[in-house]
Z-matrix of the N, CA and C atoms (Angstrom, degrees):
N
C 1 1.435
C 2 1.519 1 111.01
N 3 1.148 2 106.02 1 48.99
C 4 1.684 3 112.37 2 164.34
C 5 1.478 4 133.11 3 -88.53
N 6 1.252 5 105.87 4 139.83
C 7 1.523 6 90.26 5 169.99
C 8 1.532 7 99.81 6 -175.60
N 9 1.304 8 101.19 7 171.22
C 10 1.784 9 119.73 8 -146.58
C 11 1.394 10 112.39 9 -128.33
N 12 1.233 11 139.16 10 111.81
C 13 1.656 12 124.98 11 144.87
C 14 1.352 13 106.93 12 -56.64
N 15 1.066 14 103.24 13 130.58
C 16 1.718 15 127.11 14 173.33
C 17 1.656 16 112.62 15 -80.75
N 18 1.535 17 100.93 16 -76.92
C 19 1.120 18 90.52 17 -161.43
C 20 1.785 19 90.56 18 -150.90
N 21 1.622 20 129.79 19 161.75
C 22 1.235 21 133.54 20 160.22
C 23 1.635 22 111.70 21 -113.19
N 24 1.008 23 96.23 22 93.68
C 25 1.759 24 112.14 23 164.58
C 26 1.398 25 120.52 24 -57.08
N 27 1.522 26 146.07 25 36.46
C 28 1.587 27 118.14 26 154.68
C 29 1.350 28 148.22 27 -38.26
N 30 1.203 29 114.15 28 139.72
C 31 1.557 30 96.21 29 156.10
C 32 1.571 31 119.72 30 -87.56
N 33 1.644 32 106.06 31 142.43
C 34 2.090 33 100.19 32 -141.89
C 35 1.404 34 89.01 33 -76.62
N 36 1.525 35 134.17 34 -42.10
C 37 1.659 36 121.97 35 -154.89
C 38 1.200 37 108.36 36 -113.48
N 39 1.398 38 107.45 37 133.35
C 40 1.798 39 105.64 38 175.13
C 41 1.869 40 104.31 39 -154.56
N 42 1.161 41 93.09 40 156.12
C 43 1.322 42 93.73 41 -165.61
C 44 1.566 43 109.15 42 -116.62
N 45 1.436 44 110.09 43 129.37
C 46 1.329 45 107.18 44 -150.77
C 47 1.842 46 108.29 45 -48.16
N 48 1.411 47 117.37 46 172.88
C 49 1.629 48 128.79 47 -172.69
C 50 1.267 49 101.00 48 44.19
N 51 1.983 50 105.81 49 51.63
C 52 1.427 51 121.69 50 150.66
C 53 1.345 52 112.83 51 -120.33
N 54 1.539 53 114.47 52 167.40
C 55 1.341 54 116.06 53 158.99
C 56 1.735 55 119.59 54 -92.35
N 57 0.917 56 110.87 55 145.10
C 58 1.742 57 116.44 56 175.19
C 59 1.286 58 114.74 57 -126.87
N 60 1.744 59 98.51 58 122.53
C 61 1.550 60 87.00 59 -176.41
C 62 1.847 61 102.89 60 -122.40
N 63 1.390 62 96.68 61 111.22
C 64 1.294 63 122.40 62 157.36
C 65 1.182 64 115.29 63 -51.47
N 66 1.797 65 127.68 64 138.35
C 67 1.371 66 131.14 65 163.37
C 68 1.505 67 93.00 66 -131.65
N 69 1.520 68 103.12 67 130.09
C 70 1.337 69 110.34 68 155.88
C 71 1.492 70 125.13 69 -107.90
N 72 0.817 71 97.70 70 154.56
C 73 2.433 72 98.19 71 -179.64
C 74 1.300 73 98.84 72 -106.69
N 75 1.580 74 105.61 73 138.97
C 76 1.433 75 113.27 74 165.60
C 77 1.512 76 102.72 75 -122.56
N 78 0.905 77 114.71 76 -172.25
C 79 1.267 78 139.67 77 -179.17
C 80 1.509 79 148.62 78 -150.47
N 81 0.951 80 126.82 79 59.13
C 82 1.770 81 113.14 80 -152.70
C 83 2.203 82 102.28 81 -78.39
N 84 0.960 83 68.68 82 131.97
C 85 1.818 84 91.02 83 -174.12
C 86 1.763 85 116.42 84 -96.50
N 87 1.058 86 92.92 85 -8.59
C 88 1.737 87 116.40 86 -176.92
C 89 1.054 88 98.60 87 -73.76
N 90 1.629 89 114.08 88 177.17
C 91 1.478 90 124.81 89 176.51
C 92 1.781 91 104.59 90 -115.66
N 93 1.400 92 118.97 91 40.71
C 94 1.613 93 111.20 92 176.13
C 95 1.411 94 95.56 93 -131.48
N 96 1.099 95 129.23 94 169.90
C 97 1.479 96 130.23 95 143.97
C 98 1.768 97 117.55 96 -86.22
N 99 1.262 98 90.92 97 125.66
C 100 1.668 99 97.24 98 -176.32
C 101 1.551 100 127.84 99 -121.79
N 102 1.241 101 113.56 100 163.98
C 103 1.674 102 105.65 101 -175.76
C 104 1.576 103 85.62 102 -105.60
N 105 1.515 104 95.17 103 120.04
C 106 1.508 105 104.00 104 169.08
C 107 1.604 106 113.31 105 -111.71
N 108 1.599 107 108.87 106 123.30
C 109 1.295 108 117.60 107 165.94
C 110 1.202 109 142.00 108 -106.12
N 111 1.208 110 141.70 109 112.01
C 112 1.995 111 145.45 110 -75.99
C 113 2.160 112 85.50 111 -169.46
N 114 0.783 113 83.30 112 136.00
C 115 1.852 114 101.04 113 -164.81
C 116 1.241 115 111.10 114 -136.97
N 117 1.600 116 132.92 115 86.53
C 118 1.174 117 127.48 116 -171.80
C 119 1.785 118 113.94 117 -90.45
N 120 1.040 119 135.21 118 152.82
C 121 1.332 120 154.59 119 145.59
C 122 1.381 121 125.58 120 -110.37
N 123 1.174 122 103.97 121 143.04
C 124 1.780 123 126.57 122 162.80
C 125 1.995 124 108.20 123 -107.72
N 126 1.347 125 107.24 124 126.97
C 127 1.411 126 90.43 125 160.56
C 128 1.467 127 108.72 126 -150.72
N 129 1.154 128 99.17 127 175.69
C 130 1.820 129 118.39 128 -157.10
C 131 1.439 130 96.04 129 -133.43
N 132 1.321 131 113.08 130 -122.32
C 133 1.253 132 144.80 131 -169.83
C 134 1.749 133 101.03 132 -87.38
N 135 1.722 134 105.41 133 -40.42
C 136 1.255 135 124.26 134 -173.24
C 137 1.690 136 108.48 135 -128.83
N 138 1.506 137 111.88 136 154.60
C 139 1.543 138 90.72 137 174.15
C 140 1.862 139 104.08 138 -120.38
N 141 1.131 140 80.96 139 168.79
C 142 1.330 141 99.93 140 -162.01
C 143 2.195 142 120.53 141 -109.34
N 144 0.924 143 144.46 142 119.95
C 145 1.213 144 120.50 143 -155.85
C 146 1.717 145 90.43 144 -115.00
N 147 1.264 146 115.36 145 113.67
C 148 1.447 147 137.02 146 177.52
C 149 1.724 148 114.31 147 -49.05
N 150 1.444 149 101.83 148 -55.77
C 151 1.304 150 128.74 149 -147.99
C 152 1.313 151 139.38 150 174.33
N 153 1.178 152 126.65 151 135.47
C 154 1.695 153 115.16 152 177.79
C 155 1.394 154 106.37 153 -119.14
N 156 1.019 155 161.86 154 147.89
C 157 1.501 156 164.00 155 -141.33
C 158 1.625 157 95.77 156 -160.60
N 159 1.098 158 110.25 157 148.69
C 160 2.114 159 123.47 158 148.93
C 161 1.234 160 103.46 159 -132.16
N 162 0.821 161 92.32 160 133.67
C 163 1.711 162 120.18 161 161.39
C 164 1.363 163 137.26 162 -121.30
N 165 1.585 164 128.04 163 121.99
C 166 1.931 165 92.64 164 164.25
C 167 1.358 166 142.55 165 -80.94
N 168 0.937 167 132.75 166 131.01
C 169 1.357 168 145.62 167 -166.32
C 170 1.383 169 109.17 168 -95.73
N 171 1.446 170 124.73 169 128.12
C 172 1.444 171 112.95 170 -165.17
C 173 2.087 172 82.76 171 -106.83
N 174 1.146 173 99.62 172 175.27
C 175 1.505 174 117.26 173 176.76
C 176 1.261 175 120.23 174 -77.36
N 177 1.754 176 111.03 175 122.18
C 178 1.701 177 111.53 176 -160.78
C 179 1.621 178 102.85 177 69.62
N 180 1.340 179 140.77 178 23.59
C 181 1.061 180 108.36 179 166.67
C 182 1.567 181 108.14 180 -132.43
N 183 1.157 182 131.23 181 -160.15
C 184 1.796 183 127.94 182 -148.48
C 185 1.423 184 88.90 183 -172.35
N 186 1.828 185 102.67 184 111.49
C 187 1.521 186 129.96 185 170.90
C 188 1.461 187 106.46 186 -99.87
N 189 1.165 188 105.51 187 144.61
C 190 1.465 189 127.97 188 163.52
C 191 1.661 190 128.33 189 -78.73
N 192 1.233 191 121.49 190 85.12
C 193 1.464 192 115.74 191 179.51
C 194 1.404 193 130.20 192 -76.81
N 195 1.266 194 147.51 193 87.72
C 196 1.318 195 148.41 194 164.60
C 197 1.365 196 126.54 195 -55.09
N 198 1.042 197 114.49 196 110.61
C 199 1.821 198 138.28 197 -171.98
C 200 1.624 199 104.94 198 -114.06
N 201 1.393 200 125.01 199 115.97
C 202 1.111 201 135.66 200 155.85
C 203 1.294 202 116.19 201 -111.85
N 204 1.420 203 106.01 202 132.94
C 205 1.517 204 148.13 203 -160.46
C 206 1.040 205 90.99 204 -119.30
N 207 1.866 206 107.04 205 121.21
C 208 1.756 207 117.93 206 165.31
C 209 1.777 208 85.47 207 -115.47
N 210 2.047 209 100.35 208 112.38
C 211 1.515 210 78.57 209 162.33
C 212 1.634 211 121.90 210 -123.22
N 213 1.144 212 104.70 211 68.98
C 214 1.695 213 143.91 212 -159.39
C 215 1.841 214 82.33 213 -62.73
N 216 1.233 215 111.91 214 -53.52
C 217 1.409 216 100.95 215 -171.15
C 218 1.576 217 113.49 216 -126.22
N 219 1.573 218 118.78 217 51.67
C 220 1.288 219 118.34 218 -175.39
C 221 1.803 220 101.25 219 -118.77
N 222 1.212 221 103.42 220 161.55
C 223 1.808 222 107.65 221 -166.93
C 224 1.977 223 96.15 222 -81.60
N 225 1.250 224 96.57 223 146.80
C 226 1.585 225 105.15 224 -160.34
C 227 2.055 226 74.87 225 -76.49
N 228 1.221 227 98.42 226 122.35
C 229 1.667 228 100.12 227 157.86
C 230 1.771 229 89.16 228 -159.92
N 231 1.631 230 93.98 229 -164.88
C 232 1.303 231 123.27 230 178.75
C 233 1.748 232 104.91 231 -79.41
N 234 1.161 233 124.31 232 149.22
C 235 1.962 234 116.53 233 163.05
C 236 1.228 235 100.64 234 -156.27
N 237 1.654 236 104.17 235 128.98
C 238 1.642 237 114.29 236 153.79
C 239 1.480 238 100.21 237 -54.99
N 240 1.332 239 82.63 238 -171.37
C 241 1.471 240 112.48 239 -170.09
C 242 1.483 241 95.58 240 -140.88
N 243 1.752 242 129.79 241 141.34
C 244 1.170 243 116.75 242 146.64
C 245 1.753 244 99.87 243 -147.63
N 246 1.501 245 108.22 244 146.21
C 247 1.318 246 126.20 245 -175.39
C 248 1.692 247 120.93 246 -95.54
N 249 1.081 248 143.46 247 107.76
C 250 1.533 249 138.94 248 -167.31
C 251 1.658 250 110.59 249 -82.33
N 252 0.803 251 137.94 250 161.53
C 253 1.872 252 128.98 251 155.79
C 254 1.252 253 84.50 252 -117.49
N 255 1.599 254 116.29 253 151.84
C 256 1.612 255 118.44 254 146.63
C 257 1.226 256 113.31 255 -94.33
N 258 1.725 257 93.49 256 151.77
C 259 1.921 258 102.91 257 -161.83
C 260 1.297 259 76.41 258 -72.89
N 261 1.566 260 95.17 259 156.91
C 262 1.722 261 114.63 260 141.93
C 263 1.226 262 134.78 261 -102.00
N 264 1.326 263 111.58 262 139.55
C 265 1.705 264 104.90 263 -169.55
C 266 1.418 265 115.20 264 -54.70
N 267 1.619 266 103.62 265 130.93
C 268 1.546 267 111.36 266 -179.03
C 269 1.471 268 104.95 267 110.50
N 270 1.384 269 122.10 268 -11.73
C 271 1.232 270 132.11 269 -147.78
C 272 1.662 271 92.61 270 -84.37
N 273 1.576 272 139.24 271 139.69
C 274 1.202 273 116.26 272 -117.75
C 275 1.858 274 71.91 273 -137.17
N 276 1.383 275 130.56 274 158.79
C 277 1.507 276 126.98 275 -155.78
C 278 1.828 277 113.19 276 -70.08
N 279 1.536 278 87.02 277 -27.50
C 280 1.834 279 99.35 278 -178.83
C 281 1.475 280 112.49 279 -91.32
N 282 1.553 281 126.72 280 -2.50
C 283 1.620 282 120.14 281 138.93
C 284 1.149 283 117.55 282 -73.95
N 285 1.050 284 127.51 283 -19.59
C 286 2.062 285 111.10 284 -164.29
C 287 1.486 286 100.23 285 -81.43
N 288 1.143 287 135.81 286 -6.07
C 289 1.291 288 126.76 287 -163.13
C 290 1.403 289 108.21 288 -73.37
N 291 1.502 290 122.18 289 -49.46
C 292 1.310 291 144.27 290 172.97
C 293 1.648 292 106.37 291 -49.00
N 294 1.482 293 127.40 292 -1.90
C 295 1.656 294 110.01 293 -152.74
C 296 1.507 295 92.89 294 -119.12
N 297 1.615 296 117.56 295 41.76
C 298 1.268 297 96.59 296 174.31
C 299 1.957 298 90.64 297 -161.82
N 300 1.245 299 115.56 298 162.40
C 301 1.840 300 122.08 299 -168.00
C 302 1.368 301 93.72 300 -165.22
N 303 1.610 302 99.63 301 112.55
C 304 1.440 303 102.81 302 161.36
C 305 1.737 304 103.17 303 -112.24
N 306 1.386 305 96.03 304 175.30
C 307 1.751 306 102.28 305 168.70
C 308 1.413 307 107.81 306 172.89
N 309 1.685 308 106.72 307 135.49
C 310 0.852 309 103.63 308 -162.04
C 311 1.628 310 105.38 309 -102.39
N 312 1.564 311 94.34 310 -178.38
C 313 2.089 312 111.13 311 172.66
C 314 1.683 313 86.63 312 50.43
N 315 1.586 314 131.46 313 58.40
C 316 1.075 315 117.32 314 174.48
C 317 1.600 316 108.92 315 -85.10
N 318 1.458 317 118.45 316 -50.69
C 319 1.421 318 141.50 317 -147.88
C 320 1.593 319 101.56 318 -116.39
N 321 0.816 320 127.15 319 104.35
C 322 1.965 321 140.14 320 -173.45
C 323 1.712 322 86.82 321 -90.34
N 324 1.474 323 133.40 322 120.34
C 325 1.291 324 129.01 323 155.12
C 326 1.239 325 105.65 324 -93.20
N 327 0.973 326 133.13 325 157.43
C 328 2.033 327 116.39 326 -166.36
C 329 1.829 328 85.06 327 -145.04
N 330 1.755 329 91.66 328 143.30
C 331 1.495 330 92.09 329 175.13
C 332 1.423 331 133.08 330 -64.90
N 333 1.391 332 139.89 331 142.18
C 334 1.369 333 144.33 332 -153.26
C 335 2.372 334 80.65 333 -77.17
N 336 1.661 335 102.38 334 110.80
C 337 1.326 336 103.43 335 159.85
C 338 1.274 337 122.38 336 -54.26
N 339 2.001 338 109.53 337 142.16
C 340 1.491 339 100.85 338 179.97
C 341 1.322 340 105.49 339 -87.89
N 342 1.573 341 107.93 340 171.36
C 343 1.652 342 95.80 341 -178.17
C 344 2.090 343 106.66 342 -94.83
N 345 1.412 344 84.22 343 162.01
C 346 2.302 345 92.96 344 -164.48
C 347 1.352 346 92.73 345 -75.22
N 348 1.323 347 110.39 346 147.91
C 349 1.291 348 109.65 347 174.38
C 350 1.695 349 109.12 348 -104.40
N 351 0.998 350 152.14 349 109.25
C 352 1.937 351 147.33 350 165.81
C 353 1.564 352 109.60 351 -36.81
């Protein structure tokens, strides 16, 4: 019952009353096929919870999670990103370590430019 965040894919610049679409990679490294459920965040000052997704994950293999972010009303700053797995029961103390990826200054929201006046 192993398994891994890989990696958090954003796209880095967006300007707020956009969509952002996050991909995360999982991985299950175990020998079962499992339903893995994947919990994304953004945080700042405050955090923010994106999304939770399930998926099945077959054994040895690496799913693609898609997270869209409307941040129509979020403060133009910098935000990590961090991804959760939920344990599974039975799930033994030296797998859980792998079930979580933070990182920071991932996602730049940049302020909506005003327009120049002549």
């Amino acid at each position: 019952m192993a398994r891994r965040v890989r990696k958090v894919y954003p796209i880095a610049l967006h300007w707020p009353e956009s969509i952002v679409t996050i991909a995360v990679s999982i991985t299950d490294k175990g020998d079962y096929v499992e339903t893995v459920t994947a919990t994304l965040a953004a945080a700042n000052t405050i955090t923010i919870t994106i999304g939770t997704l399930n998926r099945l994950v077959w054994a040895g293999s690496t799913v693609i999670y898609y997270f869209y972010w409307n941040t129509t009303k979020i403060k133009p700053a910098w935000y990590g990103m961090s991804v959760t797995i939920t344990s599974l029961a039975g799930e033994t103390f030296g797998n859980v370590a792998d079930n979580s990826f933070n990182n920071t200054n991932q996602i730049h929201v940049l302020p909506r430019p005003t327009a120049r006046r002549h």
